[in-house]
N, C-alpha and C positions, 0 to 999 in steps of 0.2 A: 539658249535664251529665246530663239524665233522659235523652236518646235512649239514654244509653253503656250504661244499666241496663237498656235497652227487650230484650221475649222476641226479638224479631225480628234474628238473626245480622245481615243487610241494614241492617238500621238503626244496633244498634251502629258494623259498619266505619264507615258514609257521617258516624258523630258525630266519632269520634276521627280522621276523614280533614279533617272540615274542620277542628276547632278546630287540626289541625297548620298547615292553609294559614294563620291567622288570624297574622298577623305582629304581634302586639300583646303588649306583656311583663306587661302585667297575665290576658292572658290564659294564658298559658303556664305560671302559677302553680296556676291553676284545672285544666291540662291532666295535670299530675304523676299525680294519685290515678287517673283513668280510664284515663289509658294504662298504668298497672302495671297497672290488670287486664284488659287487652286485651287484655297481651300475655299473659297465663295463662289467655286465653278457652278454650273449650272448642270451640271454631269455628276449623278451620285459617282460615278468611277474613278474620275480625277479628284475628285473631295476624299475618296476614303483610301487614294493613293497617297495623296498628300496627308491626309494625317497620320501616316505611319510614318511620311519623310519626316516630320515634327520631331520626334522620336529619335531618329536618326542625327538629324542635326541636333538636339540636344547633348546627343553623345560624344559628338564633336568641338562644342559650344555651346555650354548651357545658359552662360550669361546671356548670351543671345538674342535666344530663344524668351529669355523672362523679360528681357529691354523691348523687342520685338513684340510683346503681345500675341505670341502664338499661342499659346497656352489659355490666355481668353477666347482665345477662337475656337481651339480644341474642345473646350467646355462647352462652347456654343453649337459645334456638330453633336452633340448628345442628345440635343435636340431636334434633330436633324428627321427628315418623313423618310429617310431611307434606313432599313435597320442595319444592312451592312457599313455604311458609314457610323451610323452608334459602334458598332461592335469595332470596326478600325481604331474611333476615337479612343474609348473604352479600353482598348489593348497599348494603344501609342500611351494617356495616360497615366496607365498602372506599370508601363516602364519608367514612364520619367519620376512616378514616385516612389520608386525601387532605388532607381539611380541615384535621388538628391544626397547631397553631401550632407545635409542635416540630420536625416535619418528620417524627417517630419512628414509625411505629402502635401505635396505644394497645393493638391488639389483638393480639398474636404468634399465627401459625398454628403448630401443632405433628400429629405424625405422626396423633393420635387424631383432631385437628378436619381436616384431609384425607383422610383414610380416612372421613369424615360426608359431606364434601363430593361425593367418587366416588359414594358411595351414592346421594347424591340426585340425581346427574349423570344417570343414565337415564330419570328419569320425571318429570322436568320439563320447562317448554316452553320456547320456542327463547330468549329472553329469557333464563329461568332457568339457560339454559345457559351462555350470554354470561358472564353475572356469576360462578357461580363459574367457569369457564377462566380467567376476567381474573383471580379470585385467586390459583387454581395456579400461575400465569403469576409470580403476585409470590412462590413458596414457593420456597425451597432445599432439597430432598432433602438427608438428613445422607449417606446416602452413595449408590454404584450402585447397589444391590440396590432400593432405594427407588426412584429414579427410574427404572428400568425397570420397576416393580410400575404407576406413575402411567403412564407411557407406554403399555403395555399396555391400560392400564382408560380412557386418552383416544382411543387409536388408531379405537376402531367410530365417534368424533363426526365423523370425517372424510368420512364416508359422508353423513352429514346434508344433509337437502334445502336448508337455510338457509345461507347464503352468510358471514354473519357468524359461525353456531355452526364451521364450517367454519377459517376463518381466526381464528378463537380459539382452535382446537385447535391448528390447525396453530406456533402464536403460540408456543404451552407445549411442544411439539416441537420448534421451533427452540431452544429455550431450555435444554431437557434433553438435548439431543444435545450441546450444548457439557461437560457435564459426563460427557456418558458417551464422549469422545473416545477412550477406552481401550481400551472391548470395539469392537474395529473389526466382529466381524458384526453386534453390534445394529445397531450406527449403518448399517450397508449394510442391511440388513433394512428401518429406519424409513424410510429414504431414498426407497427402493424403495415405499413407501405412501405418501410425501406428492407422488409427480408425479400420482398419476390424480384426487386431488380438485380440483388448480388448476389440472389442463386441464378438469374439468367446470366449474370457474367461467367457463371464457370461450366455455361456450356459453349464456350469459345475456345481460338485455339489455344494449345497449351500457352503461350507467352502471354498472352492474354489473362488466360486463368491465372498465370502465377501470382502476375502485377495486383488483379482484385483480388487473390489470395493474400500476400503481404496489405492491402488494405484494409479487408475483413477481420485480419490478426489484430490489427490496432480498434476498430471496430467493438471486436468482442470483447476486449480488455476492455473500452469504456465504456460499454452497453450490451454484456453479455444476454440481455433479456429478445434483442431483435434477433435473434439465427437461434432463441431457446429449444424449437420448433423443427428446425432443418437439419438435425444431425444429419441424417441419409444424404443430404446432397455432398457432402464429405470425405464418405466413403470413396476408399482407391479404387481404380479402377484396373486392369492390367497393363492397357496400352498407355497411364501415364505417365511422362517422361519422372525420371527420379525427383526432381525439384520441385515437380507438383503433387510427390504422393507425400514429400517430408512436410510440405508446409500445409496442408491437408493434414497428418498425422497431429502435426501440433495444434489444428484448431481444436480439430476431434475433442484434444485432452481440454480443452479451456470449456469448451462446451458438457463436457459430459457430468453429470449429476445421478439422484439417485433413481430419478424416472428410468433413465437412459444405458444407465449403466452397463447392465446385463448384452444390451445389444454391441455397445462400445467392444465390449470384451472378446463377445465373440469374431468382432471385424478382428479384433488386433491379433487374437490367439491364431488365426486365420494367414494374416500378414506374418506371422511367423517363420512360415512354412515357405515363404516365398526365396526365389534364386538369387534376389540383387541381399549381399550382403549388409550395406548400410541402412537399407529399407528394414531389412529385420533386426540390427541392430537397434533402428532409433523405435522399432515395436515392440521389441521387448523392453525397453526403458518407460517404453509410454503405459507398459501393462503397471509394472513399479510404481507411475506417478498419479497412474489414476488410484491405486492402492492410498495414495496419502492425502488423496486429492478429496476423495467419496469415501470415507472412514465404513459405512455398512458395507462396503463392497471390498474390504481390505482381506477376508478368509478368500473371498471366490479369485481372488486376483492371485493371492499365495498360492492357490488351489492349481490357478492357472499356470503360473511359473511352473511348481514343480512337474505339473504335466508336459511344460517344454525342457525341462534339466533332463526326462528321464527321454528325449529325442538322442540323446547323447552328444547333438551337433553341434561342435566343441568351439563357436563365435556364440554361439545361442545359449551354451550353459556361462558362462563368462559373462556373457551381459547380465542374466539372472541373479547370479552371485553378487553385483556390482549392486542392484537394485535391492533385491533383498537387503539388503546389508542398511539402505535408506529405511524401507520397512520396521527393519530391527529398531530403527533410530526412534521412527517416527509412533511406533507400540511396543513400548520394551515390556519383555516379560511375556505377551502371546503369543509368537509365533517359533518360540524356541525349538518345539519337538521336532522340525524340520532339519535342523543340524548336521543331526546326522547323516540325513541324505546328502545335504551339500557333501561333507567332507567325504562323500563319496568318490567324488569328481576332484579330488583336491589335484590329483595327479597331472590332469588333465590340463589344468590352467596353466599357458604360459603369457598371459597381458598382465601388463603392472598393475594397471588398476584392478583387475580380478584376482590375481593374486593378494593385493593389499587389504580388499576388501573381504577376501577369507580370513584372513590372517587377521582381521577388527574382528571376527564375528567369531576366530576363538579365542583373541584374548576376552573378547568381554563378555563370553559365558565358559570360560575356563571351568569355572566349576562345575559345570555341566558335562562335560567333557571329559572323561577318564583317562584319555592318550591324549588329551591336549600337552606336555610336557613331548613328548614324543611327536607330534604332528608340527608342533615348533621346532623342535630341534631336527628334523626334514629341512626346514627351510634354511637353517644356519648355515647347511655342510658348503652352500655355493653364495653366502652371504655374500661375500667381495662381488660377486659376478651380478646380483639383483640390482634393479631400480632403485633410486634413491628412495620413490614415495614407499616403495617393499620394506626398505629397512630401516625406515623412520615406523613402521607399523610394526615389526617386527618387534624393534627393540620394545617399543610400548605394551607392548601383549605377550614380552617376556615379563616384564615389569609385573605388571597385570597378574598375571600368572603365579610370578614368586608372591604377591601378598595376599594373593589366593589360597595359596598351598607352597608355605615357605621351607614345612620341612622336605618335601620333596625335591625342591627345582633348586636350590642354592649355585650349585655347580653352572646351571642354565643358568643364570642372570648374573653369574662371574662372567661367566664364556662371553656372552653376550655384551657386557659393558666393555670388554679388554677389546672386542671388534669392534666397539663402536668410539670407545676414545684413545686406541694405540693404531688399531691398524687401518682408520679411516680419512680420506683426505677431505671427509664432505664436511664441512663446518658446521651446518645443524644439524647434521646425526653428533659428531663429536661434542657439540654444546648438549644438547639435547641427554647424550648419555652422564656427560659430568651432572648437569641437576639430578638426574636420576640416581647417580652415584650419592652424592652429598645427601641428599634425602634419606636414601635408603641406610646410610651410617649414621647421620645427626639424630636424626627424626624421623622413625615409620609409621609413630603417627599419621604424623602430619604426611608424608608419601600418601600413604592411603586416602587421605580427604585429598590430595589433590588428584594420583591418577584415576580413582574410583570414583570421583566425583561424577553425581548423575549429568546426564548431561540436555542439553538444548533440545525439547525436540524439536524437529525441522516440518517447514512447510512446504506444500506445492506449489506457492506461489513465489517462489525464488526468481524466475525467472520472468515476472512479469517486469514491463518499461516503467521505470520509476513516474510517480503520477504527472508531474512538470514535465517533461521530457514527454510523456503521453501524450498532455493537452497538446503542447506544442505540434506534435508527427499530426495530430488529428485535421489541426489545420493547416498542412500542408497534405493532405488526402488527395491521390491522382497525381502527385508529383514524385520524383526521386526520392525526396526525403521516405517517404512515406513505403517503398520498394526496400531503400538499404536502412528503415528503422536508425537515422542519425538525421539530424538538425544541420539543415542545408549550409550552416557554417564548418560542419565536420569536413565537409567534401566539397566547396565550393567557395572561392578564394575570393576575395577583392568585394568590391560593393553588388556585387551579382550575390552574395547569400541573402541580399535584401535585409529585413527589419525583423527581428526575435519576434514572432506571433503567440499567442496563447490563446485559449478558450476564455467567455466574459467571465465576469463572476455571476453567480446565480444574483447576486444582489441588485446588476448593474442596469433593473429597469424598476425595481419594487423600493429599496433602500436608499436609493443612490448615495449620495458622500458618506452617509451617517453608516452606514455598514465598515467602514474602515473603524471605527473606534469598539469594533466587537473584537476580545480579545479569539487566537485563534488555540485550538488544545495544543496543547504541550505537544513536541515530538519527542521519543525518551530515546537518546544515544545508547549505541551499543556500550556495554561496560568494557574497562579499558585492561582493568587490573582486579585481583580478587582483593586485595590489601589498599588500591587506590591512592588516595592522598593524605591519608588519618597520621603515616610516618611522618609527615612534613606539617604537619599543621602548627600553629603557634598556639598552644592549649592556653596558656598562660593571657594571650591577648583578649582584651573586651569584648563582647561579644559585639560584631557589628549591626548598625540598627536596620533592622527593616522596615522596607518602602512599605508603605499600606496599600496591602491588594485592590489592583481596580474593580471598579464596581460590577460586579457578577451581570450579565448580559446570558440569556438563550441562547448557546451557540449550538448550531447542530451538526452532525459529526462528517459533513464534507467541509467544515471550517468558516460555515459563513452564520449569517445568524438565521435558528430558527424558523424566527418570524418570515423568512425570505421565500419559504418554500409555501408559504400561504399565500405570495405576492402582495402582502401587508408593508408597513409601516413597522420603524423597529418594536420589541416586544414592548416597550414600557409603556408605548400608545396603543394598543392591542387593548381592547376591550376585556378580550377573554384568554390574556397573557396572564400564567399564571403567578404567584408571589412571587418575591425573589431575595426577600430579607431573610433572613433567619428567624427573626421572630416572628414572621408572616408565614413561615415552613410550615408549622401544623395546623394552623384554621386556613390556610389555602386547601390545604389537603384534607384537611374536616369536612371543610365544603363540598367539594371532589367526590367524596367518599359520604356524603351526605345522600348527595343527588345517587346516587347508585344501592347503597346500603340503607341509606335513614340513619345515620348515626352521627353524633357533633362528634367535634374537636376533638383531637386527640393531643394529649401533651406530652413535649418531648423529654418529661422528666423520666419516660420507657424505655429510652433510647437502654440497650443492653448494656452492660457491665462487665467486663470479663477480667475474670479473678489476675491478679498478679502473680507471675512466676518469677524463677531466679534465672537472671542476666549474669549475675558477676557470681560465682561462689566462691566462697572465703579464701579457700584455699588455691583460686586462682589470682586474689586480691589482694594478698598477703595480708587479710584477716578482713577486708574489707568485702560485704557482701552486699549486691545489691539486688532487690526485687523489683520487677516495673510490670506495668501495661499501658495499655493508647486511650483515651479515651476524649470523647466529644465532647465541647460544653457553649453554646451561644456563637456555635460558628466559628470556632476554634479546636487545634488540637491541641492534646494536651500528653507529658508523658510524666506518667507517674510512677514514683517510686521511693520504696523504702529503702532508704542508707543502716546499714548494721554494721557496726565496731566492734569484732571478733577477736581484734587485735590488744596486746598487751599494753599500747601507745596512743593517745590519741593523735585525731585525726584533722588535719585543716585547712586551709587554701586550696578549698572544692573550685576548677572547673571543670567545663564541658566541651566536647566539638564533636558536630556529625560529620561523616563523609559525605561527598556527591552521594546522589543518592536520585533514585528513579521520578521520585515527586517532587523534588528542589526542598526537602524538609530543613529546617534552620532553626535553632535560638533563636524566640522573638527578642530575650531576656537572659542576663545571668543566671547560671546555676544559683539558688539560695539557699546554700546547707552552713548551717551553724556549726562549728567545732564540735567535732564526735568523742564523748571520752570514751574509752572500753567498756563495751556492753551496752553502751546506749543506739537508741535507736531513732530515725527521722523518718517522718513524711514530707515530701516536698512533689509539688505538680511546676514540670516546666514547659510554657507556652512553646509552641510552635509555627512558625508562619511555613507558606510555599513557595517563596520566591528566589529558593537560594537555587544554586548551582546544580544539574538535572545532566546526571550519568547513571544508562540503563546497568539492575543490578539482578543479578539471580541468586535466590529467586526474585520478582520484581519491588516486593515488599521489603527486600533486606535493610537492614539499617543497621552499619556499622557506625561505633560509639569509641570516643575514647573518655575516658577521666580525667582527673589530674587530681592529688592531691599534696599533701608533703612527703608523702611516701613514696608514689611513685606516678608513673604512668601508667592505667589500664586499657587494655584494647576489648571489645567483646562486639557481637551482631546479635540483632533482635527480629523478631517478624513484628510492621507494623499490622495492626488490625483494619482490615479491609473498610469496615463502618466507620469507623471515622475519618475517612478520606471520601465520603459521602457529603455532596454540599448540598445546602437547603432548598436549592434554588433550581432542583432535579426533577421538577415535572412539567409535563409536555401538555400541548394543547391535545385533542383525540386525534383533531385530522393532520396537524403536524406526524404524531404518532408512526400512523398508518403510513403515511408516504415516506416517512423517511424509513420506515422495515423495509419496506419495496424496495428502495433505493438499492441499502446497503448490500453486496452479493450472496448468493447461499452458501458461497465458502465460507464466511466469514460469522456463519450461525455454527452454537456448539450449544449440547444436549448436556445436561446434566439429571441423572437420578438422584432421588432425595427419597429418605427413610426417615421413619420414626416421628412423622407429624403428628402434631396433637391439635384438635381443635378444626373450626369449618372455614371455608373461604376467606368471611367477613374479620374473623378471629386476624387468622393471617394477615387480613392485609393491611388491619390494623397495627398489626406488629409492626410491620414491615415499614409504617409510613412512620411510625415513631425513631424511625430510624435511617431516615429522608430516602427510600425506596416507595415511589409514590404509584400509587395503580391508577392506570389513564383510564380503564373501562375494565369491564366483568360481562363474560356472558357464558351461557351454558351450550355447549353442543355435543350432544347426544349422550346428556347423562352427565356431563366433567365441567367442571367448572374451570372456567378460563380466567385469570387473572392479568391483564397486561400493566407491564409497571414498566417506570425508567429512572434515572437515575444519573449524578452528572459528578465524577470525579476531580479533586480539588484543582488538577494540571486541564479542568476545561475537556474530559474525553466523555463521551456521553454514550451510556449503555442501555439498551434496551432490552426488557423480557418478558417472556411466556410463562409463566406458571399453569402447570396441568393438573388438575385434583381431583381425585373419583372421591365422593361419599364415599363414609364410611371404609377408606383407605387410608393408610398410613404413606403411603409412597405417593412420591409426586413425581413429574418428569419438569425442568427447568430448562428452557430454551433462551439463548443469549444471541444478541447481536451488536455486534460495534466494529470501527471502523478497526482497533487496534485492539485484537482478539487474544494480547497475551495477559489482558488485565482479566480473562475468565477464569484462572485460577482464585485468583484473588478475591473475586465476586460470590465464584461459586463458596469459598470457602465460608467467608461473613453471614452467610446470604443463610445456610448451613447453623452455623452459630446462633444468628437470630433467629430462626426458626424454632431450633429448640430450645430457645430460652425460656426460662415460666413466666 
């Protein structure tokens, strides 16, 4: 208590620094009166000693500390003409608003205490830097104009020799680019400033490199566009330790595209050849994923594999084996002729997964394969002795096999079931072989639709951090979180994980409130079951009524509204927001297509028709047939179909029930069929709404259907038709357009060839619009006609594309982009349809 009084500045700090360490509550009482005037010492040293004791003693006593009025005083050093006292305040702070039991911070930053904070940002030391970015980090700019004033005045910390002060800036840049999605040259400007300070982090020492390596990875995942440039600085080195050449290997692969490729290949083909086994393990995988990753570079990649199987280096051909086998997955049907070399090496392999992954690639070109019955039955002689995943593959590519070529294998797939459900103790190989069993006696049908069924193909983006869990690591960037890729609650116990952070919403300076009432796309669940819930439904009950869809809003495909990325106002007050009614669908697009072509209105009585096929046929109906198709009419779908009484009885108490299903499709309405007598026939159209129950289906369009009648119950599946899950309200402003293509990643673009046009650009894209595919702009370069169109699916997923057209050609190429790239089947196929329709 006398040191606190003592002339000596020195002695003061070192009194009030200890009695903070003294963890004693009778002493913290005695601590009140010195540290209030410490903190109004007249010594920037003993002020910025004491407000870290503030901190301190809160962790002791936080009541205190709030009764005490320290905390008004701490706000008051932020104000403070020495910056090391800011940055002490600044850090004491941003603990106690970590620490509060509320979860809230006691202290709100507003525009006056960050504009203290920038002031004090240049002439303090690297520490004092850390602390306040980490604050900025936690501030929301009210609007653009602000967060470009902050970006501005952080952008020179990039430069900083300090590797932390560095990646704390860059931390508070990620974070304010997301709110300045709008002005697209800032954001290309800042972008362009933060590749050359995170290629200077990976000329430090390896621990160093690793840390901004793990930063960089989260990085590229949400801004693969900043390091599109920097492959080479990636590249392994020889002297780098193992940790730094694996997490280098995997940027390599996030980064490489079709510019890059060729060179990628040759590092990795190269890294092959290297002495540390795992190194060339995880490079022969990486050759694999860029093969599924950059689809034109998928031969030179096969190309390259086989040229390391034939090194004969027997971890190196096993990895091959393992990847190939993904390859197969992800292009079935072109890379087959290779086969035969693998089963060269079949000898060779003793890893489970390489063996298992032979053992897929000849059940599932069995018939390709002449000794395939013979190269299987190799593997049975030590079946007991194999991996469980060995002979969960095995029994399936005996299966495989026998309904390939039954008369030959019978004996094989007896052998084969009697090891898998008499003389096995593994509970899903034994499960596993009884369905196989029961199948292949009841029904070989039905075996074959099931084990022959095509299958998923897979993507290379598997292993990216789910997007939530992304924002979240992003802003924690420079800390632990962000090194071990998990959310500081994973690894860190008590009120020290602090507050769940996230990135703003792009909305949260242009929309504000009003952007929450934009609905967000649909997310479509994996499918659970092929059969689903159609067994259990109550056919018999009324049809339940559905809500009326809310009202269509611009939503664009990072989930916020459209209008946001213009840093406007929602679309309905948009000047040059386009329709959004359905009856507004085609003279919006009239207009649209006015200004570009000179052409009016088009009416949606063009919208395509596609003929009705047979769903139920008689004889799976017990005489009851039925034909259908989908079709559009004022904003609704609709499904149409003729009922036919083949049977000797009539027919009556018609309902309906859809499964889950990928769009949420539902009964708006009762089935409405009239009593069928034999040989009569009905038409009946039944509404549709999209607000039911949303389980992903393969393929995504399926729709399984049941019946009912007095006869019986029918099950059957349809394909819905791609165009009328087309909503009216599917065109974009130009400059919306354009930025959200940039946005979206180049993986996530898929090419499609198209044959047998008839007709010139303008023809097209008339068609097109009649059929709510609306063309934002048209232009020519170098002879081909460019058509940009978009288009926005009933579940809210918004799709955009390229149309390429040479004069005088029949072939087009179609270029797609969206955020969820499995609805390109689907597009493409409509897209196809409509084009050749008359």
């Amino acid at each position: 208590m006398q040191d606190c009084e003592d002339t000596n500045p020195l002695i003061r700090a070192l009194a009030v620094r200890t009695m903070g360490c003294i963890r004693v509550d009778k002493i913290t009482e005695y601590l009140c009166e010195p540290l209030r005037k410490c903190l109004k010492d007249e010594d920037p040293y003993v002020r910025k000693t004491a407000a870290v004791c503030v901190a301190k003693l809160y962790d002791i006593s936080s009541s205190m500390v709030e009764d005490q009025g320290f905390l008004d005083q701490l706000k008051d050093l932020l104000s403070d003409s020495n910056p090391m006292v800011v940055a002490n305040a600044v850090a004491a702070l941003s603990e106690i608003n970590e620490a509060s039991a509320s979860g809230q911070p006691l202290v709100e930053m507003n525009s006056a205490t960050i504009n203290k904070l920038l002031t004090a940002l240049n002439e303090c030391t690297e520490w004092g830097q850390v602390f306040i970015l980490d604050s900025l980090a936690n501030y929301t700019p009210k609007d653009e104009r602000e967060a470009q004033s902050i970006c501005e005045r952080i952008t020179p910390r990039l430069a900083h020799a300090n590797a932390a002060v560095v990646l704390s800036a860059i931390k508070v840049l990620m974070k304010l680019l997301e709110i300045l999605a709008g002005d697209g040259d800032f954001c290309s400007m800042l972008t362009k400033k933060l590749a050359p300070p995170l290629v200077t982090l990976l000329s430090s020492e390896p621990e160093v490199q690793y840390v901004a390596l793990r930063n960089i990875n989260l990085i590229v995942q949400k801004r693969p566009d900043i390091l599109k440039h920097e492959m080479k600085v990636f590249f392994v080195k020889y002297n780098d330790p193992i940790y730094v050449k694996l997490e280098k290997l995997d940027i390599m692969i996030r980064l490489a595209n079709q510019s890059n490729i060729a060179q990628v290949l040759s590092e990795l083909k190269e890294y092959a050849t290297e002495v540390d086994v795992d190194f060339v393990r995880k490079a022969v995988r990486a050759i694999g994923r860029c093969a599924i990753k950059v689809e034109p570079s998928a031969e030179r990649c096969v190309s390259t594999l086989l040229d390391l199987i034939q090194t004969k280096v027997n971890y190196v051909v096993q990895e091959a084996i393992v990847v190939i086998k993904d390859i197969f997955r992800k292009y079935p049907n072109k890379y087959e002729s290779i086969i035969s070399t693998l089963c060269e090496n079949l000898d060779t392999l003793d890893e489970p997964e390489a063996r298992a992954s032979m053992v897929w690639i000849i059940g599932e070109y069995a018939e390709r394969i002449d000794n395939a019955d013979e190269l299987l039955d190799g593997f049975l002689e030590g079946f007991q002795d194999e991996n469980a995943q060995v002979q969960l593959q095995l029994l399936t590519a005996v299966v495989k096999l026998f309904l390939k070529r039954p008369a030959d294998t019978q004996e094989l797939v007896q052998h084969i079931l009697s090891l898998a459900t008499q003389d096995s103790d593994n509970p899903d190989l034994r499960d596993r072989g009884f369905i196989y069993w029961r199948l292949l006696s009841t029904d070989p049908a039905a075996a074959k639709e099931v084990v022959l069924a095509d299958k998923p193909l897979i993507s290379e983006e598997t292993d990216l951090l789910e997007p939530t869990l992304l924002d979240e690591l992003i802003c924690h960037i420079s800390s632990l979180a962000s090194v071990y890729h998990k959310p500081p609650t994973a690894f860190v116990e008590g009120r020290g994980a602090g507050v769940r952070k996230s990135l703003p919403n792009r909305s949260a300076s242009a929309a504000g409130e009003e952007s929450s009432a934009v609905p967000e796309a649909t997310v479509i669940p994996n499918q659970e079951s092929l059969i689903g819930d159609l067994l259990s439904m109550d056919i018999g009950a009324p049809a339940a009524p559905v809500a009326p869809a809310p009202a269509s809003s611009n939503v664009d495909l990072l989930g916020g509204g459209l209008d946001i990325l213009l840093g406007g106002g929602p679309a309905a007050t948009n000047d040059t927001a386009p329709a959004t009614t359905a009856a507004a669908g085609g003279s919006a697009a009239g207009g649209l297509l006015g200004d570009i072509f000179g052409i009016g209105p088009v009416s949606s009585t063009n919208m395509i028709q596609i003929p009705k096929i047979t769903w139920l046929p008689a004889d799976k109906g017990k005489g009851l047939e039925i034909q259908g198709t989908f079709s559009r009419r004022a904003g609704q779908v609709y499904m149409d179909m003729t009922f036919t009484n083949k049977a000797m009885q009539a027919m009556t108490g018609f309902a309906i029930q859809l499964n889950k299903n990928s769009f949420g499709l539902v009964p708006s309405a009762p089935l409405q069929v009239a009593p069928l007598q034999p040989s009569q026939s009905v038409d009946t159209s039944l509404p549709l709404g999209t607000t039911g129950p949303v389980q992903r289906m393969e393929p995504l369009n399926n729709l399984q259907v049941a019946i009912k009648n007095n006869v019986d119950i029918f099950y059957f599946a349809c394909l819905v038709h791609g165009n009328v899950l087309f909503v009216e309200d599917g065109q974009l402003d130009k400059r919306v357009f354009l930025t959200t293509w940039k946005e979206i990643p180049a993986a996530n673009e898929i090419q499609y060839n198209l044959h047998g046009i008839v007709g010139t650009a303008d023809t097209v894209a008339a068609k097109m619009t009649a059929n709510s595919i609306f063309t934002i702009a048209k232009r020519n370069v170098e002879g081909q006609d460019m058509l940009y169109q978009s288009l926005k699916l009933t579940n809210n997923i918004w799709v955009l594309l390229e149309l390429k057209l040479s004069p005088g050609s029949s072939d087009a190429t179609l270029s797609l982009k969206t955020r969820s790239v499995e609805v390109g089947a689907i597009i493409f196929a409509a897209y196809e349809q409509i084009i050749r329709s008359p």
